[in-house]
C-alpha positions in Angstrom: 27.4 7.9 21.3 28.6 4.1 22.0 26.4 3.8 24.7 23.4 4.7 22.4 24.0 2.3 20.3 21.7 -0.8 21.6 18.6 2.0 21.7 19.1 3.0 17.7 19.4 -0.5 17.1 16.4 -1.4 19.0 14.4 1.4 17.4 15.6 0.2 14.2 14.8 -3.1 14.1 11.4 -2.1 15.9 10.4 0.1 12.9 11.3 -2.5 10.3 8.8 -5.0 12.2 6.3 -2.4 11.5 7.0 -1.4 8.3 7.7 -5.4 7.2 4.4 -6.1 8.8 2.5 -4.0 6.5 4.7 -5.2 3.3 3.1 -8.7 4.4 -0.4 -7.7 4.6 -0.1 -5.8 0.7 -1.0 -9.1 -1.0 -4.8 -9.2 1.2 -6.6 -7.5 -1.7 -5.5 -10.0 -4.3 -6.7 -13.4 -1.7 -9.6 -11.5 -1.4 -10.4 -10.9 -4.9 -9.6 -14.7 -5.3 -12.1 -15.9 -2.2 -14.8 -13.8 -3.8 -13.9 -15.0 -7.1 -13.3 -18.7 -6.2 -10.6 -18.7 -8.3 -6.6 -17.8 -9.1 -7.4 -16.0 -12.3 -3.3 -16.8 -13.3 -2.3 -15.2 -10.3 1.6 -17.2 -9.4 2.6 -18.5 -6.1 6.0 -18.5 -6.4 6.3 -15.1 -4.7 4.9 -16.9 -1.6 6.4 -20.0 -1.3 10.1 -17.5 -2.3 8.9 -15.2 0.9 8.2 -18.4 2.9 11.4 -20.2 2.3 13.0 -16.5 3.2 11.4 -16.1 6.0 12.3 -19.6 7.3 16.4 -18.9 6.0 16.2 -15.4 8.1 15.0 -16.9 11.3 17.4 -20.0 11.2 20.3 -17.3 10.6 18.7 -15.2 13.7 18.6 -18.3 15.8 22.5 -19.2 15.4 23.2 -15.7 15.6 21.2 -15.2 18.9 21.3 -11.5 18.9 19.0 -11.2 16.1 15.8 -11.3 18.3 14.0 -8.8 15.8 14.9 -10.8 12.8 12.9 -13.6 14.7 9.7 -12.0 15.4 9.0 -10.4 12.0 9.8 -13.4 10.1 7.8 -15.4 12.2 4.6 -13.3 11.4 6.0 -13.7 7.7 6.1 -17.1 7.9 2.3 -16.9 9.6 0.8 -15.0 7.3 2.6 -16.4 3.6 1.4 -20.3 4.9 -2.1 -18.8 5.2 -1.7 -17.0 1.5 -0.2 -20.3 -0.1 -3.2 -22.2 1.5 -5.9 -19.8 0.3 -4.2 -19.9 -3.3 -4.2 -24.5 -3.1 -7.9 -24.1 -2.4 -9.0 -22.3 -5.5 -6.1 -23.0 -7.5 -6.5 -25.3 -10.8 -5.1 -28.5 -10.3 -2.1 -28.1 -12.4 -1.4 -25.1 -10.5 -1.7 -27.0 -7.2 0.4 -29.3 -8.4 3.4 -27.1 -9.2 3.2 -24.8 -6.0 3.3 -28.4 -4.0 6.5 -29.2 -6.3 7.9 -26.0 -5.5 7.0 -26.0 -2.2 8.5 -29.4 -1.2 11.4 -28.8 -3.7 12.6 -25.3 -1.7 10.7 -25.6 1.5 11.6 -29.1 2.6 14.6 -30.2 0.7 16.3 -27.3 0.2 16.2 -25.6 3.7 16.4 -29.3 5.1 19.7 -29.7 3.0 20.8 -26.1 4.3 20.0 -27.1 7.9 22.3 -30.4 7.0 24.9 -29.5 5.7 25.5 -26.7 8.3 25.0 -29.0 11.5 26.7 -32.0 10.5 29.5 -30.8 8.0 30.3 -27.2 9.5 32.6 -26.7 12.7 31.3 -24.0 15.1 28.9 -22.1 15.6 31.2 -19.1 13.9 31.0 -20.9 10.8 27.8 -21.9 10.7 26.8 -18.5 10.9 29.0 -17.3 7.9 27.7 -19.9 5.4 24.0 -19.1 6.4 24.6 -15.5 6.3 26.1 -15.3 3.3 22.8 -18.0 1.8 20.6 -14.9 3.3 22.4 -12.4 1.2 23.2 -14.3 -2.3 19.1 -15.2 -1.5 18.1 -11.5 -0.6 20.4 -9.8 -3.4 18.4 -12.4 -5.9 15.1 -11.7 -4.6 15.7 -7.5 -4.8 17.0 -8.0 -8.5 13.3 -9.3 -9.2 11.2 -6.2 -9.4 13.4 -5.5 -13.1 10.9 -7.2 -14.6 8.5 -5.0 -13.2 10.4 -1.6 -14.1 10.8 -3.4 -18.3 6.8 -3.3 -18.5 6.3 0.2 -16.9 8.4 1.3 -19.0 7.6 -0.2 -22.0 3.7 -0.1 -21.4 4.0 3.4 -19.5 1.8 2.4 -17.3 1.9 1.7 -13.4 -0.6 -0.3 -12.9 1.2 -3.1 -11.6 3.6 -1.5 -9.2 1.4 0.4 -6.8 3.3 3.6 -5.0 2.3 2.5 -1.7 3.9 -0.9 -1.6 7.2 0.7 -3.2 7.3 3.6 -0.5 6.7 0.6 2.2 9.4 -1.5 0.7 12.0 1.3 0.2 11.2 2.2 4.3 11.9 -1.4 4.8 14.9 -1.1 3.1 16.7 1.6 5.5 15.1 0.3 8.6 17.0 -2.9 8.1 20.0 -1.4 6.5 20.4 0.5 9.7 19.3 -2.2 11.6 22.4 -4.5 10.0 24.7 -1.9 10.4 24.7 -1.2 13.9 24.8 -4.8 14.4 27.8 -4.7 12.6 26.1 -7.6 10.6 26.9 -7.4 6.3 24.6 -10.0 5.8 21.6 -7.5 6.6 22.9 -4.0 5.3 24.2 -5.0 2.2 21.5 -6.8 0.7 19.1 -3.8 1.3 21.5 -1.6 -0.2 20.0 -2.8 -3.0 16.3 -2.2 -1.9 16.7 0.5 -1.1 17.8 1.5 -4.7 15.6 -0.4 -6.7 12.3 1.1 -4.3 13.7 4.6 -4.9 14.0 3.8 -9.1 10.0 2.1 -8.8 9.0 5.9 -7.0 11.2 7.8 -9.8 9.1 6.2 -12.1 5.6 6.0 -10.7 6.3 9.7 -10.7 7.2 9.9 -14.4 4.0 7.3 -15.8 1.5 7.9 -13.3 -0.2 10.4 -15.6 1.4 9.3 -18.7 -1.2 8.0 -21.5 -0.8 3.8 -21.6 0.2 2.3 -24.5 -2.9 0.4 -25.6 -1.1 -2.7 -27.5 -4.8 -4.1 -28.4 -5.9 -1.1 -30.5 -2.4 -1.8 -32.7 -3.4 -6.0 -33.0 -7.1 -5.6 -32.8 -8.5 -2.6 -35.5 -11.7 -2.0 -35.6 -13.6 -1.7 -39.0 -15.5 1.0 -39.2 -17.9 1.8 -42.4 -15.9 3.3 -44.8 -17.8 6.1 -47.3 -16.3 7.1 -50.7 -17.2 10.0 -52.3 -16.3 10.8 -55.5 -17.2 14.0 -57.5 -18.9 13.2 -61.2 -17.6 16.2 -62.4 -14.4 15.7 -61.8 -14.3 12.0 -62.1 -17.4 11.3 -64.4 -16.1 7.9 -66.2 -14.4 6.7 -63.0 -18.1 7.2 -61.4 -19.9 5.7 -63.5 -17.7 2.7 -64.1 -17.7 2.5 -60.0 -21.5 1.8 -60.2 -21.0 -0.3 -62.7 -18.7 -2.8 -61.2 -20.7 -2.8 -57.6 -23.9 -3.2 -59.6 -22.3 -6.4 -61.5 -20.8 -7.5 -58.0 -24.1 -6.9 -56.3 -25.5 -9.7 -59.0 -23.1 -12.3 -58.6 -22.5 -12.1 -55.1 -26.4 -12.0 -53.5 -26.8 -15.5 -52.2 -23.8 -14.9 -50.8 -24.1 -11.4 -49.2 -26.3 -8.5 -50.1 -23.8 -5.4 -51.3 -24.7 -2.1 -50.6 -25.7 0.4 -53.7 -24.3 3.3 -54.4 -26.5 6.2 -54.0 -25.9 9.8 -55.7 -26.2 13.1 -53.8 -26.3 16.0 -56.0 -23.4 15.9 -58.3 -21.7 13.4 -55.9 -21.6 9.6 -55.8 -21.3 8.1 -52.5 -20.6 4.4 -52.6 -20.7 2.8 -49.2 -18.4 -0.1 -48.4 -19.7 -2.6 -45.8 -17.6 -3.5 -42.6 -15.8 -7.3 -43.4 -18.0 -10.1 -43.4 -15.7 -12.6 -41.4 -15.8 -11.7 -37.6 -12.7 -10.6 -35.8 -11.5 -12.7 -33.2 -10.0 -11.3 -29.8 -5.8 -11.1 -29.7 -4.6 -11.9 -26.6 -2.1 -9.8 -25.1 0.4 -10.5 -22.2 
């Protein structure tokens, strides 16, 4: 079983380029929507520039590791393919947006992963060491970026809706999960397994719960902020209520009077023994409430 050891590994790691490859390409419908759209519509880009700076922390910690060639190719075509999403989003960006992904960019990008790349050349002793404190940078860094989706799982479940955690890119990021867990544990490497321990978890609660909402009625939060005013009718029975009728006509006959350079009230009008006295929708109109 020793001996077939390099060949799981190797299948492994070759299944979580494949399955990490697709988990890139997920975001191509939203840059599309933006290149048709010519614009961000408040889409963020701090996902990208987190999965760059990732990427870039992953092959630096394959590279002093040197038997991580896997971990090298995969985040290479991450790093590819992020820079092209981060570029797409500075070109149709606002420029206050554009200024805050450069910030960010520079801020984690250049100065932070320079710093990392510092500190570990010039202060740490050996290549053993060096490989500890950037493995254990991967992990803090990977646990952090797996904790992240609990945002996501608060609104489905207080909206109940799924609309913004599509099953597909769950299922891919849960497979993505074991591939590399495997991956990391036949390499005897902790820095890989452990963090997606905690994928792997967090991709099977997102399916648990696509499963549960998917065909559960949304909350609609702008029907309970935004009510619409619909014509109201009152009908009132003269037999039962003659006074009360006729003092009703009375009052909106008076209120007509006063109030028609203002507005034009409606009359009451009788049906039978009835009285039907229609009450007009409010005069003011209702602005829109917007919702996060």
């Amino acid at each position: 079983m020793a001996g077939l050891s390099p060949h799981w590994t190797l299948a492994f790691g070759l299944l979580g380029n494949v399955v990490s490859f697709m988990v890139f390409l997920a975001p191509i419908p939203t840059f599309y929507k933006v290149y048709k759209k010519k614009s961000t519509e408040g889409f963020q880009s701090v996902p990208y520039v987190v999965g760059l700076f990732s990427a870039m922390l992953w092959i630096y910690y394959a590279l002093l590791k040197s038997n991580a060639f896997l971990l090298i190719t995969i985040n290479s075509v991450g790093c590819v393919i992020q820079t092209i999403y981060i570029v797409i989003f500075l070109c149709y960006a606002p420029k206050n947006a554009k200024h805050q992904t450069i910030k960010l960019l520079v801020g984690m990008n250049v100065v932070g992963f320079g710093m990392i790349i510092g500190l570990t050349q010039f202060v740490a002793k050996g290549t053993a060491s060096r490989v500890t404190i950037v493995g254990w940078i991967c992990l803090v860094f990977s646990l952090c970026v797996f904790v992240a989706p609990l945002c996501v799982l608060r609104q489905v479940i207080r909206t109940k809706s799924v609309e913004y955690m599509p099953f597909l890119l769950s299922l891919f990021l849960t497979l993505s999960a074991v591939m590399w867990f495997f991956y990391g544990l036949l390499l005897k490497d902790i820095n890989i397994a452990v963090p997606n321990v905690l994928g792997f978890t967090f991709g099977i609660i997102q399916m648990v719960l696509y499963m549960m909402y998917k065909n559960a009625k949304k909350v609609d939060t702008k029907s309970e902020k935004l009510p619409e005013f619909q014509e109201q009718i009152i009908v009132l029975d003269e037999r039962k209520f003659p006074e009360l009728a006729e003092q009703i006509i009375d009052v909106m006959k008076l209120s007509a009077l006063a109030c028609s350079e203002m507005k034009p009230m409606a009359t009451p009008t009788r049906c039978g023994n009835e009285v039907a006295v229609e009450v007009p929708p409010p005069a003011l109109p209702v602005q829109p409430v917007a919702v996060a």
